[in-house]
N, C-alpha and C positions, 0 to 999 in steps of 0.2 A: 504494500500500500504506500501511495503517495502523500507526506505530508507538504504541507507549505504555512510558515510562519514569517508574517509580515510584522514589521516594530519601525516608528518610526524613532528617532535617537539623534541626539548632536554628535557630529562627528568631524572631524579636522576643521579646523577656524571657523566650528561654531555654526558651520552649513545645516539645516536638519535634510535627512535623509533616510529614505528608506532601505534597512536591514533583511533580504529577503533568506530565508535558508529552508531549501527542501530535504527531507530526509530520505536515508538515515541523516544522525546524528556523527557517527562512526562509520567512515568509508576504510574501505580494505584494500592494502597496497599489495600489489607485489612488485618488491624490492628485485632490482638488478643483481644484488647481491644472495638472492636466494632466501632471503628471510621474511616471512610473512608480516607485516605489520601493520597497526589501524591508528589513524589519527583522527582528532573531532576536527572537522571540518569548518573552518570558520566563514561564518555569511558571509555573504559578497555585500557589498555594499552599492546601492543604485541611487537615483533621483528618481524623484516619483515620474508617472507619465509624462510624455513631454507635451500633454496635449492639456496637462495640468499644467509645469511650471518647467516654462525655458529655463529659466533662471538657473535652477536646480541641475538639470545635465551642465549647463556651462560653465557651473561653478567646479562642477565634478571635473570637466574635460580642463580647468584650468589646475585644480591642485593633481590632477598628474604629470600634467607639463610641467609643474614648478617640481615634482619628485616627491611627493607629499602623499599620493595614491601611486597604484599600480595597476593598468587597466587590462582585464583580462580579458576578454571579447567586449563590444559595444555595449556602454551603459552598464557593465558589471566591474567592480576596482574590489582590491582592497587594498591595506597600509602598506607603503613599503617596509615598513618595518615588518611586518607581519609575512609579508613575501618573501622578503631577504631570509628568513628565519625558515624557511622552507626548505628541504631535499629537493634536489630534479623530480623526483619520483612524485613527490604529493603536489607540486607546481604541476607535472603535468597533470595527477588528475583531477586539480582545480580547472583546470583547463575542459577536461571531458565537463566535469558537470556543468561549467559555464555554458558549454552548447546546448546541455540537456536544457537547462534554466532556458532559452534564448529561442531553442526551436517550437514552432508550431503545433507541431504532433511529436508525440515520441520518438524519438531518432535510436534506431538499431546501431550500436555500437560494434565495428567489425575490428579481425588483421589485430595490432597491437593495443589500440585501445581496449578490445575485447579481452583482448589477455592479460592486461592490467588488471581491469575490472574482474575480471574471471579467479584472479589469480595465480594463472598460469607465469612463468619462468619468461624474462626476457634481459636479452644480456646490456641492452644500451636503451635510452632514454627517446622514445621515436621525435622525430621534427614534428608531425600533424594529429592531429587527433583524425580517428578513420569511422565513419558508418556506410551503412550501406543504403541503397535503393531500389524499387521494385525492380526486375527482371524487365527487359525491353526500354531502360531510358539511359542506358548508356551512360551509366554514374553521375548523371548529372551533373551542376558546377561546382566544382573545386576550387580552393581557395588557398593562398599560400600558408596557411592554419589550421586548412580542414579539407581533406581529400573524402569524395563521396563515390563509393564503388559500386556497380550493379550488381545484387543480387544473383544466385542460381536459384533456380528457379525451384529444383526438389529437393532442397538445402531444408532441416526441419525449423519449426518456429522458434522463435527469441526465445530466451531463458529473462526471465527477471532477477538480476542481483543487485540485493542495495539498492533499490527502486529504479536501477538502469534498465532497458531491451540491451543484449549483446545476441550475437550468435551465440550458438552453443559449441562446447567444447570440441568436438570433434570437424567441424567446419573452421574451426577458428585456429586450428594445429594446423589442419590440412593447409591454409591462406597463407599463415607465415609459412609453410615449408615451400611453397610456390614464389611467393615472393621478396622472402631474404634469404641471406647466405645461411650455410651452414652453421656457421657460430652464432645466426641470431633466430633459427631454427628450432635446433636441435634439441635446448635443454624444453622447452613446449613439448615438445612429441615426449620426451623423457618422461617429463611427469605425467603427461596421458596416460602411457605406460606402463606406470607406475602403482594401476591399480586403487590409487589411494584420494578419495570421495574429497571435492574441491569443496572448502569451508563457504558455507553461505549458497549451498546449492538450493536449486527451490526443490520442493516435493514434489512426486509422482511424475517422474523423469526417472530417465536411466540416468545412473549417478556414475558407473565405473565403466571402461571402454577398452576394448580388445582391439588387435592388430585388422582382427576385418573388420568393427566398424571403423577404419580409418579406411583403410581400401576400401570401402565401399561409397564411404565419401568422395573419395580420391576418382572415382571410375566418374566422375561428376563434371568433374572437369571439364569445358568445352576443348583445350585442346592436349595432344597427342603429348607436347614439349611439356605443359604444367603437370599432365601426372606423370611423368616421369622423374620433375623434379622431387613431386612431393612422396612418389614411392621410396626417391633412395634416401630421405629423410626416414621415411618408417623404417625402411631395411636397417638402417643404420641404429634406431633408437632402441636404448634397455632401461625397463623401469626399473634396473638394478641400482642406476647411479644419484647418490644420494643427495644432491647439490646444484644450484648452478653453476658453483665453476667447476665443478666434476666434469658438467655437463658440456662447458662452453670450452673445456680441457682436450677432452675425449674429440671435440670437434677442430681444433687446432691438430690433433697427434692424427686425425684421419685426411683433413686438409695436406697434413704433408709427409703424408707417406709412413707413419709409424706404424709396426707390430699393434692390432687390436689387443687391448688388456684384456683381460679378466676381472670383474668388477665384484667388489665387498666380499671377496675369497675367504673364510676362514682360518686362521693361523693359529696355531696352537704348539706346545713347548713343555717339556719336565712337568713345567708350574702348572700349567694348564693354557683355558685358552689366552692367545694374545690381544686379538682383536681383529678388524675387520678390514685389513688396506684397501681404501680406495684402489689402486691399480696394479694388478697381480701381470708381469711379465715373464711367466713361471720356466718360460724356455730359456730367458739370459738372468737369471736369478735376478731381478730385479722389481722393487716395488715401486709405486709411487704414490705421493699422498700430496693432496691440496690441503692448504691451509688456507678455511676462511675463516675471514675477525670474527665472527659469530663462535668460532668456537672457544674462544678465551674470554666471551664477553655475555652471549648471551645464558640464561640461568638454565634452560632446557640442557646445553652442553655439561657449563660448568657442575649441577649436580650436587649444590652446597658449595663445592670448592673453590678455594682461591685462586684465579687467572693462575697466579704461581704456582700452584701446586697441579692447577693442567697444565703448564710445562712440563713439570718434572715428568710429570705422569705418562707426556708423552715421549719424553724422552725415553725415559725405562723403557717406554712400548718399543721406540727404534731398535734402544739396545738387544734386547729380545730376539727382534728381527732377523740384526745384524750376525746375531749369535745362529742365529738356524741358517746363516749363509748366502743370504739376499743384502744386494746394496739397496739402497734407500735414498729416494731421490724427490725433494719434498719443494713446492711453490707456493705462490700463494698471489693477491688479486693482482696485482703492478708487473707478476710474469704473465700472467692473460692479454693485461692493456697494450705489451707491446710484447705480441706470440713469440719474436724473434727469439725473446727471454728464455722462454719455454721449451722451444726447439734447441737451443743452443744446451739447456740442462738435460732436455732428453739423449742428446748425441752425448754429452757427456759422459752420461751413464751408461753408453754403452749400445744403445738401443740401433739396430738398422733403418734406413731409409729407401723406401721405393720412388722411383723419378716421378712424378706428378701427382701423388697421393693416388687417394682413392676415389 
């Protein structure tokens, strides 16, 4: 259900202005970083009708020229202060609900806004926000802020999440394996995969998704070249890998030609077990493991413990390792930003390379 809470309030030099905010309250991110998280959503801030008071939008269109506001689509601002204090991630999806606020009719949410909204896996911060439009109108206009795509036509109905329309999950993996690379793909199709029921789904849907409902989406495709793309995205994906940058990992080492891992392998010793390496290269004794900040910070990891003490913790884990006779070859987010990083630690370790990946 839709809420809408109007207030009118003083707001920068004393303007009064109207507070709009639709719920939720709590929108749900999905972080580039692989971590799920929910921020309360702060009203936008508008002028009442303009058919009420000029005055009021022009006041608005001037305290953000002097820096004072921050204008998010037409007639919608908030504080720069309030802005500045925002992640890429929650700016952009002030940005989606600005459209939602702005459009006419409800606007179906596709491609990476979907995925945000959805909570699916995305490795970078998209330029536009994307929906889509009925079949036969040729995506109508697009705008350097908002690209509108045509629908397929036997593509199933919107999902509501968070009072948004999006596509639904399996058209919304298939879209990104069609139209970005591998690395901004792959970790999407992973968590489809994954088997494990997206937070905030609505009721009476299919909630988890197999390799043929993907192919079957996929056979949807108007052409020959798009399902090709988005089959070797499914070929490629395992709901085994635990992360985004597992994921956005695993798509770098196939981009350029590494040995496929073997993923969350079992490792066990004397003591018992070890734990679970991200990337088992069981043929040149070699592991690897990504290190995201989340695992030293967030409370799910840490488990009561000290950041410090999951160091050590992981350290003993290496040693362990090291001792059953595998090298250990560990990254982390600034080796993803520039792959070159990561390539150059995998040759290091030993790993072979095929001429053009895969």
């Amino acid at each position: 259900m839709q809420i809408l809470f109007a207030s009118a309030t003083a707001r920068p030099s004393g303007q009064l202005v109207h507070i709009v905010r639709r719920g939720p309250f709590f929108l749900q991110l999905a972080a580039h970083h692989g971590t799920m998280s929910i921020f309360e959503a702060p009203p936008f801030i508008s002028a009442p009708s303009k058919y009420v008071s000029e005055y009021g939008s022009r006041r608005l269109a001037h305290q953000a020229a002097s820096g004072e506001l921050v204008r998010i689509r037409q007639g919608l601002y908030l504080t720069a202060e309030m802005w500045q204090a925002m992640r890429p991630w929650e700016k952009y999806r002030m940005q989606i609900q600005a459209v939602h606020e702005l459009a006419a009719g409800r606007p179906v949410f596709a491609r990476e806004s979907a995925a945000q909204i959805l909570g699916l896996p995305l490795a970078s911060v998209p330029p536009r926000v994307q929906t889509v439009v009925p079949p036969g109108q040729g995506g109508g206009r697009s705008r350097k802020t908002l690209q509108r795509i045509e629908a397929i036509a036997a593509d199933p109905q919107p999902w509501e999440m968070f009072g948004l329309l999006v596509t639904p999950p399996v058209p919304t993996v298939r879209d990104l394996a069609v139209h970005l690379p591998l690395s901004g793909s792959l970790p999407a199709m992973d968590r489809l995969m994954s088997q494990r029921i997206l937070p905030g789904s609505p009721c009476n849907v299919q909630l988890t998704f197999t390799e043929a409902n993907v192919a079957a989406a996929i056979e949807l495709l108007p052409s020959a070249s798009q399902q090709y793309r988005a089959l070797r995205v499914l070929e490629l994906a395992d709901g085994q890998s635990g992360s985004t940058g597992e994921s956005l990992s695993r798509a770098i080492m196939i981009e350029n030609g590494f040995p496929a891992p073997v993923l969350q392998a079992e490792f066990r010793d004397s003591q018992g077990r070890i734990g679970f390496p991200d990337f088992d290269w069981e043929e040149f004794k070699t592991l690897g493991e990504f290190d995201g900040h989340e695992k030293y910070s967030a409370q799910k990891y840490l488990r009561g413990r000290t950041p410090a003490e999951v160091v050590i913790s992981e350290k003993n884990r290496e040693n362990r390792l090291r001792a059953c006779g595998y090298n250990v070859v560990r990254w982390e987010w600034d080796d993803l930003k520039n792959p070159q990083r990561l390539v150059n630690l995998l040759r290091s370790a030993g790993l072979p390379q095929q001429c053009g990946g895969r």
